[in-house]
C-alpha positions in Angstrom: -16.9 -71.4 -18.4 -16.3 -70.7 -14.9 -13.8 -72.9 -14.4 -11.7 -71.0 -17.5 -12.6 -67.4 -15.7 -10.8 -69.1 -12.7 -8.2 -70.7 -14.2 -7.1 -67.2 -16.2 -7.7 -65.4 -12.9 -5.1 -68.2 -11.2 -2.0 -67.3 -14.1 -2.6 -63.9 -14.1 -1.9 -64.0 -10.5 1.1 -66.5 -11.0 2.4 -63.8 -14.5 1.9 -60.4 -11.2 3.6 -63.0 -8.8 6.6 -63.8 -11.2 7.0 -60.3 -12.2 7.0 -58.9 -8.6 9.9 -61.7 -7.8 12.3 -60.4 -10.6 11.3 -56.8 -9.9 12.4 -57.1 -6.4 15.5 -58.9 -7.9 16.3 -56.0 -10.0 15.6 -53.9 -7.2 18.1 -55.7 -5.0 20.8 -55.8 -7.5 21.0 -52.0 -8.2 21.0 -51.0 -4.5 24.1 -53.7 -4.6 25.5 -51.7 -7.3 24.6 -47.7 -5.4 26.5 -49.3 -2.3 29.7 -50.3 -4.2 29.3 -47.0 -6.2 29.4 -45.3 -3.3 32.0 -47.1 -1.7 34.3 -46.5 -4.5 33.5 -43.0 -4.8 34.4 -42.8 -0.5 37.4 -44.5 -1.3 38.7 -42.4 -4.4 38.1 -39.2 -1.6 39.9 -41.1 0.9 43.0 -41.6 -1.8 42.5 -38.1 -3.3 43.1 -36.7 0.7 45.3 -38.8 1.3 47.5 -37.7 -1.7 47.4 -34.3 -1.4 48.2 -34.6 2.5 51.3 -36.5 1.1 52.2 -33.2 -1.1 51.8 -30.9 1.7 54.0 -32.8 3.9 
């Protein structure tokens, strides 16, 4: 019986361990994709200045 109690104990610890890993994944891979959306967003201001300094002149 114990052994059982220890055994369930062990995968539920591997099941928080497994979950925590592609959490962090996710985690990782939408603060990849808030850096490029900010990076694209920069750049679209950049272009959008840079135009209308080109009308001006």
């Amino acid at each position: 019986m114990q052994i059982r109690i220890v055994a369930s104990r062990m995968m539920k610890a591997g099941e928080v361990r497994k979950w925590s890993k592609r959490l962090k994944s996710d985690m990782d891979q939408l603060q990849l994709m808030l850096d490029l959306q900010i990076q694209i967003r920069n750049e679209i201001q950049r272009l959008k200045e840079l135009d209308s300094n080109r009308m001006v002149a």
